[in-house]
MIVEXDO-123195 format. One record per atom (N, C-alpha, C): y, z, x; residue in three letters. Coordinates in steps of 0.2 Angstrom, whole numbers, plus 2048, in hexadecimal, padded with zeros to 3 digits. Layout:
BEGIN
YZXALA/...
END
This chain:
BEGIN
7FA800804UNK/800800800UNK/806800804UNK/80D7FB803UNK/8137FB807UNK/8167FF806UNK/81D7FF809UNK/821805807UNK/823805801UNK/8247FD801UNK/8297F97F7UNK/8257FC7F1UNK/81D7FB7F3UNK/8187FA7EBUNK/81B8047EDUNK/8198087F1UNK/81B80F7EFUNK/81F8127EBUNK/8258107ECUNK/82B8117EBUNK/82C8107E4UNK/8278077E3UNK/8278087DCUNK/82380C7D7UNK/82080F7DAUNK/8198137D5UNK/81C81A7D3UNK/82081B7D9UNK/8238227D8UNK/82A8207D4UNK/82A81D7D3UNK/82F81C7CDUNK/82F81A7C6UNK/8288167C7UNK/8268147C2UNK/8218177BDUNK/81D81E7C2UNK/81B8237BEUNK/81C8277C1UNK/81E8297BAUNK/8218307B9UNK/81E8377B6UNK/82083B7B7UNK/81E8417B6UNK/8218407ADUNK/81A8427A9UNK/81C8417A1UNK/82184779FUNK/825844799UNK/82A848797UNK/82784A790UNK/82785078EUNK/827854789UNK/82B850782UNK/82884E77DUNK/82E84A778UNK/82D84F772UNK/82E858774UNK/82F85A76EUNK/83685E771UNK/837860777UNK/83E863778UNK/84485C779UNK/84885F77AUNK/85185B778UNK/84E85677EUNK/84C857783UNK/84B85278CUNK/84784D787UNK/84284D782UNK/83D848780UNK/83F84677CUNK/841849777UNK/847846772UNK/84983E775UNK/84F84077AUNK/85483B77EUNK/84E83677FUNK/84C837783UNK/845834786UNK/84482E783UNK/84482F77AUNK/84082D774UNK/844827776UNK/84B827774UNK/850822774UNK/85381C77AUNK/85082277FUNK/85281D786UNK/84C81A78AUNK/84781D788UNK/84381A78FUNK/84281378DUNK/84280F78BUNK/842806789UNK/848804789UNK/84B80078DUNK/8517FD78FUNK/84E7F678CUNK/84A7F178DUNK/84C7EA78BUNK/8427EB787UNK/83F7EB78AUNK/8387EA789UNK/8357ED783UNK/8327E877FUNK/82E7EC779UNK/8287F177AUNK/8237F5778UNK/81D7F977BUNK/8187F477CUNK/8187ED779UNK/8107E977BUNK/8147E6782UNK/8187E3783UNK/81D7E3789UNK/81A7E678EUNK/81D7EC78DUNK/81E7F0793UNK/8157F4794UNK/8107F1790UNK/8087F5792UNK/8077ED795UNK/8087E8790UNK/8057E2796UNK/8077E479DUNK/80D7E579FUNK/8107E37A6UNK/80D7E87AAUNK/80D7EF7A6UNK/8087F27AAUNK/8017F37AEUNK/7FE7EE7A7UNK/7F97EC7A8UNK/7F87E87ACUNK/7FA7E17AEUNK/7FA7DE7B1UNK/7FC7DF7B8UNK/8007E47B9UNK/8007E77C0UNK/7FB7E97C4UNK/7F47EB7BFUNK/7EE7EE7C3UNK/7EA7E87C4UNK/7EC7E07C5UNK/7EB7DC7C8UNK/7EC7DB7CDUNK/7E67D77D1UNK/7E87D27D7UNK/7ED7CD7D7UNK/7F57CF7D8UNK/7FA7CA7D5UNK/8007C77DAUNK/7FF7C17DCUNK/8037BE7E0UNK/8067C27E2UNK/80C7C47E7UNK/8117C77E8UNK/8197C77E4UNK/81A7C07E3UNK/81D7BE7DFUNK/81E7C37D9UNK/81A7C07D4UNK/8167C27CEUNK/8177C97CFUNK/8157CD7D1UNK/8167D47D0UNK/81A7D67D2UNK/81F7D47D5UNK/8267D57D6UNK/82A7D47D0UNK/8297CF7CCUNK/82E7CD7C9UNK/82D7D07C2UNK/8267D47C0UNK/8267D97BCUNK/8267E07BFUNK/8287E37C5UNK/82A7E77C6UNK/8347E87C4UNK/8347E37C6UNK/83C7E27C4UNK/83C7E57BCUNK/8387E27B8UNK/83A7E27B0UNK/8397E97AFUNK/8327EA7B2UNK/8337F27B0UNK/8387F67B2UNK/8387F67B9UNK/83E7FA7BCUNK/8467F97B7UNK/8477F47B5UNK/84B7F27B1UNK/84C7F47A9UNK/8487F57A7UNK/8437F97A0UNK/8468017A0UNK/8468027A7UNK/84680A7A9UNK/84E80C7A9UNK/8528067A9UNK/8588087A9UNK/85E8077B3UNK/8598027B5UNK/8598027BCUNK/85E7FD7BFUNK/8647FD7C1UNK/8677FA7C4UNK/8657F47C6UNK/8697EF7C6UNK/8677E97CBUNK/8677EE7D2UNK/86C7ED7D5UNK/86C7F47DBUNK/8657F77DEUNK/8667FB7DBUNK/8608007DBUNK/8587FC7DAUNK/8577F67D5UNK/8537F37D5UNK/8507EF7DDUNK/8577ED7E0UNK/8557EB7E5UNK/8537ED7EBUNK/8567F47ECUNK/8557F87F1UNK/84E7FC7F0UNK/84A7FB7E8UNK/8447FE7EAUNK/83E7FA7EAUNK/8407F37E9UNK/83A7EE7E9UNK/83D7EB7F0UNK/8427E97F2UNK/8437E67F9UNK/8447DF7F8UNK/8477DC7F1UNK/8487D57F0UNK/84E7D47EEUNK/8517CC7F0UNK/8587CC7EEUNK/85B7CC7E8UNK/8627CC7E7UNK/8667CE7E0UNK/8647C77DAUNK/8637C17DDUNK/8637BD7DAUNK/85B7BC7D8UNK/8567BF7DAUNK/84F7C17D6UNK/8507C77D2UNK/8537CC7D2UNK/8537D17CDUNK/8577D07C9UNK/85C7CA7C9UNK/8617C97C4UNK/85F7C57C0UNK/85A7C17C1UNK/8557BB7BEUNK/8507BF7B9UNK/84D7C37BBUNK/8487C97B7UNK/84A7CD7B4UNK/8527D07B4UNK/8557D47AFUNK/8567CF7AAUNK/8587C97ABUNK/85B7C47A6UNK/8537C57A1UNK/84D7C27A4UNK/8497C179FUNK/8447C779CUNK/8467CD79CUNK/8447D179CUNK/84A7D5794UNK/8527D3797UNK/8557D4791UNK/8547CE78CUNK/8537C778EUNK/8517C4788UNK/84C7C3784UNK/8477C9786UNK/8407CA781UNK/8397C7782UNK/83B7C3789UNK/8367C0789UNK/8327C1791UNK/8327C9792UNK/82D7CB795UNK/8257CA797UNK/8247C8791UNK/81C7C778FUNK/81B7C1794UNK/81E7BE795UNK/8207B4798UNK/8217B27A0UNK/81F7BA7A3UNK/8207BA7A9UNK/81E7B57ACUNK/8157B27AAUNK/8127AD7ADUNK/8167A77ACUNK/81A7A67A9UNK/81D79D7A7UNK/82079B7ACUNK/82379F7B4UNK/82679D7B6UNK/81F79B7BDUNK/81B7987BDUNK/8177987C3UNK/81A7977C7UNK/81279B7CEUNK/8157987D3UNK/8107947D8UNK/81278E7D8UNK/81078B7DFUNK/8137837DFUNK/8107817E1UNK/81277A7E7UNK/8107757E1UNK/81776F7E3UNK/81F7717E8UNK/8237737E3UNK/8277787E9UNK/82C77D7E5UNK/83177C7EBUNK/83677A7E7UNK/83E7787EBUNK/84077F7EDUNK/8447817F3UNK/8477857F5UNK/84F7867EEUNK/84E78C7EDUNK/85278E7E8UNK/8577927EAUNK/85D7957E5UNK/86179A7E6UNK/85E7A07EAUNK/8597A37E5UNK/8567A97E7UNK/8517A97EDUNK/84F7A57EFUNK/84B7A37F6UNK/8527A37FBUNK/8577A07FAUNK/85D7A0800UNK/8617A7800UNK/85F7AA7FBUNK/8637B17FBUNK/85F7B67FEUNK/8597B57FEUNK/8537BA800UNK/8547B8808UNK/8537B080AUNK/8547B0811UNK/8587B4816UNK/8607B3812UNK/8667B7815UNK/8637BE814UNK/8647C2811UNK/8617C680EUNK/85C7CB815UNK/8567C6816UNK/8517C881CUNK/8537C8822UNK/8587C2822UNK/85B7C282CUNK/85D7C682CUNK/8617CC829UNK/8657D0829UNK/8607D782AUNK/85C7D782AUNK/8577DD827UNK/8517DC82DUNK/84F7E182EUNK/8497E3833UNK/8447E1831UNK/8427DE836UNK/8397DC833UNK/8357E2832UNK/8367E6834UNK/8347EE834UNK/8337F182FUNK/83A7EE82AUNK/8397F2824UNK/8337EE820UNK/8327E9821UNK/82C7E581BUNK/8247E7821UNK/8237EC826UNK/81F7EF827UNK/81B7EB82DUNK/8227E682FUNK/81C7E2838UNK/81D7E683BUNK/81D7E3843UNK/81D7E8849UNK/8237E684CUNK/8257E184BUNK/82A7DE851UNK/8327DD84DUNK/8357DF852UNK/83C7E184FUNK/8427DB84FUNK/8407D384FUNK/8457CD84FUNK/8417C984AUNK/8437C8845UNK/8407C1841UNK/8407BB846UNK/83B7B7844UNK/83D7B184AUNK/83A7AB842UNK/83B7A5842UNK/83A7A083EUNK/8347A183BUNK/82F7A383EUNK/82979F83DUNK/8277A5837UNK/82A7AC83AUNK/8297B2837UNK/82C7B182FUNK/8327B0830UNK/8367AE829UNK/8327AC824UNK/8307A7827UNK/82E7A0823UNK/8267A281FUNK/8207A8822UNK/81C7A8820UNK/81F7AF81BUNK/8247B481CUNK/8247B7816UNK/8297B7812UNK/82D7B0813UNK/82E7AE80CUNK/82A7A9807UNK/8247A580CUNK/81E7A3807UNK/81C7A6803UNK/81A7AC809UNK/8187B3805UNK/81B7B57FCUNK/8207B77FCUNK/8247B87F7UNK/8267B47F2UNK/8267AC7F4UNK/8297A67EFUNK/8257A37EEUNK/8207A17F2UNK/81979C7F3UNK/81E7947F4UNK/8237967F8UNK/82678F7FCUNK/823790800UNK/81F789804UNK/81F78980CUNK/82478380DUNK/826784814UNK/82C781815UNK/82B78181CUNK/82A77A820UNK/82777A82AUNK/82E77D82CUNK/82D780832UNK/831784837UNK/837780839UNK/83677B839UNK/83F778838UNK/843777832UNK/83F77582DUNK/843775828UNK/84877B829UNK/841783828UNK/847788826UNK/84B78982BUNK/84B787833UNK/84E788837UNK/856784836UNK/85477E832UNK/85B77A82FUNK/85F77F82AUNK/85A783825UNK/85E784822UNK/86178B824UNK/86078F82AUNK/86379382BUNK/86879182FUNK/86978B834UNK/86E787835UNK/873787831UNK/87278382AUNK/876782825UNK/87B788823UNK/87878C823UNK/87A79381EUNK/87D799825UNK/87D79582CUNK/882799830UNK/87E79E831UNK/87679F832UNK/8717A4834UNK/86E7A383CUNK/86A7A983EUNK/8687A7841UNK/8637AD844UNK/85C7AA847UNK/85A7B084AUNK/85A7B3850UNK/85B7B1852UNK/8607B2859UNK/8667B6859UNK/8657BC85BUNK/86B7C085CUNK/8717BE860UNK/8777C285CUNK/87E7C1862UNK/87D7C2869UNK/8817C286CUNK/8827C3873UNK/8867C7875UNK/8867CE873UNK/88D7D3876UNK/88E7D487EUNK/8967D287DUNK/89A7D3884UNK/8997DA887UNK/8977DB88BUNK/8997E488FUNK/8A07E4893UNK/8A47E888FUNK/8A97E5895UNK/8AD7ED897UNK/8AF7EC89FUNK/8B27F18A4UNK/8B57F68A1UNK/8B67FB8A6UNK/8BA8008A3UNK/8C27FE8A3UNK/8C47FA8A6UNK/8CA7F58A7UNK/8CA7F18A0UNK/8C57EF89DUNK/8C57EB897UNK/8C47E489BUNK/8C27E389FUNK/8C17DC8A2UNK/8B87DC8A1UNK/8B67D589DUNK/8AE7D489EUNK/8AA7D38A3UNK/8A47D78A4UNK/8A27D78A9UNK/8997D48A7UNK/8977CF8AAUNK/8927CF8A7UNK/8877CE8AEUNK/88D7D18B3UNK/8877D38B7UNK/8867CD8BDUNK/88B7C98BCUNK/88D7C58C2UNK/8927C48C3UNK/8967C88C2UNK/89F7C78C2UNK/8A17CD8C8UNK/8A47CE8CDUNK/8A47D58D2UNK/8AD7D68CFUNK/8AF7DB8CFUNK/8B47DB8CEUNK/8B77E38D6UNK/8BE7E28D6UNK/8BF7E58DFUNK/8BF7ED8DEUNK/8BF7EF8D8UNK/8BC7F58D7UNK/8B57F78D9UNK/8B17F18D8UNK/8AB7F28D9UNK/8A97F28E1UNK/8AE7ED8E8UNK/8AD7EE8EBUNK/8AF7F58EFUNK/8B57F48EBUNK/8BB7FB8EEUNK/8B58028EEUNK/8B08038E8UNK/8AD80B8E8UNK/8A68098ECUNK/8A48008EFUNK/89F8008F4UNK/8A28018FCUNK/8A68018FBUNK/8A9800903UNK/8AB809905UNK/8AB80B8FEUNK/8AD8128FFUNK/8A6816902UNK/89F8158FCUNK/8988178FDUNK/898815904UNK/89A813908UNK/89481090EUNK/899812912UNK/8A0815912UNK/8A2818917UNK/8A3820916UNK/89F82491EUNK/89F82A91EUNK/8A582D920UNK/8A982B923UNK/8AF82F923UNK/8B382B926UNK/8BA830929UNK/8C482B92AUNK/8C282692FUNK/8C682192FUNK/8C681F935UNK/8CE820938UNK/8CD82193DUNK/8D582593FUNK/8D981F944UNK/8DF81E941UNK/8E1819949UNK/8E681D94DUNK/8E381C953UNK/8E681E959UNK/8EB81895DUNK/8F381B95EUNK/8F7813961UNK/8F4813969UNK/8F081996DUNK/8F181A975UNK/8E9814974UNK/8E6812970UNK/8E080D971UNK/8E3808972UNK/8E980596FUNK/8EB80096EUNK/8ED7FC976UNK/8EF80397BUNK/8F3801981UNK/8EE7FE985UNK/
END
């Protein structure tokens, strides 16, 4: 289990509320935000599936969304972009939860909004957090988990293009180190300070001038 599916279970069960004092009362009236009761046991039901990643994402949003859950908030606890949970809150208020499956997915599937915002989204983010080992995305890495998530596959240049396009890259900046002068120093450059405190080190003491050597 990942960190994302945890996060959801702990939120998504809960400790049952009492519906004969005032807390259950309340309870009565709010706990269903968009979803009807055959709704919200399908989607549950269907969770205890072997279900795409996708697919169970996009009913995790609905229910999280049922519960009263921010777009915000929904993202920061599934780990998907604004424009995937904005798309599942839409069809979850228009009642047509039940219809999860209409949106399939496979091949070929054009690179979309929400595929371009999840990319941004990832170069910006530690590979660490979605649970690899290694701390730089590189192309290849992007490319298979966002197959993963969208069931686009897309060859290594392509997305390498469109990270071009969009002003990305995996390749980190290149910070200046620079002197306590404020001049850059970048490990080839000698500056006469640097001479001035070797010139110092490698001598042991005064040298004194005498005028009677000079006669």
């Amino acid at each position: 289990m990942n960190v994302k599916t945890a996060q959801f279970r702990a939120v998504v069960h809960r400790k049952p509320i009492d519906m004969n004092n005032e807390q259950g009362k309340e309870a009565k009236i709010l706990k269903s935000h968009y979803l009807t009761p055959f709704q919200s046991k399908l989607l549950q039901k269907s969770l205890e599936e072997d279900l795409h990643e996708s697919y169970r994402q996009r009913i995790q949003i609905m229910l999280l969304a049922d519960q009263g859950k921010s777009q915000t908030e929904i993202c920061q606890t599934l780990g998907c972009c604004a424009a995937t949970v904005r798309h599942w809150m839409h069809i979850a208020r228009s009642g047509m939860a039940h219809q999860w499956q209409d949106c399939p997915i496979g091949r070929p599937k054009a690179v979309n909004e929400q595929y371009l915002d999840r990319l941004k989204e990832l170069i910006n983010q530690s590979p660490r957090d979605y649970g690899y080992s290694f701390r730089r995305w590189t192309v290849n890495w992007l490319n298979k988990h966002l197959a993963k998530e969208f069931g686009i596959e897309l060859s290594n240049r392509h997305l390498q293009r469109l990270l071009k396009d969009m002003g990305l890259s995996t390749i980190p900046k290149r910070t200046e180190v620079k002197s306590p002068r404020g001049r850059e120093k970048d490990g080839h450059s000698i500056l006469i300070s640097d001479l001035k405190s070797a010139n110092d080190s490698e001598s042991n003491g005064f040298w004194l001038f005498n005028p009677s050597n000079m006669a």
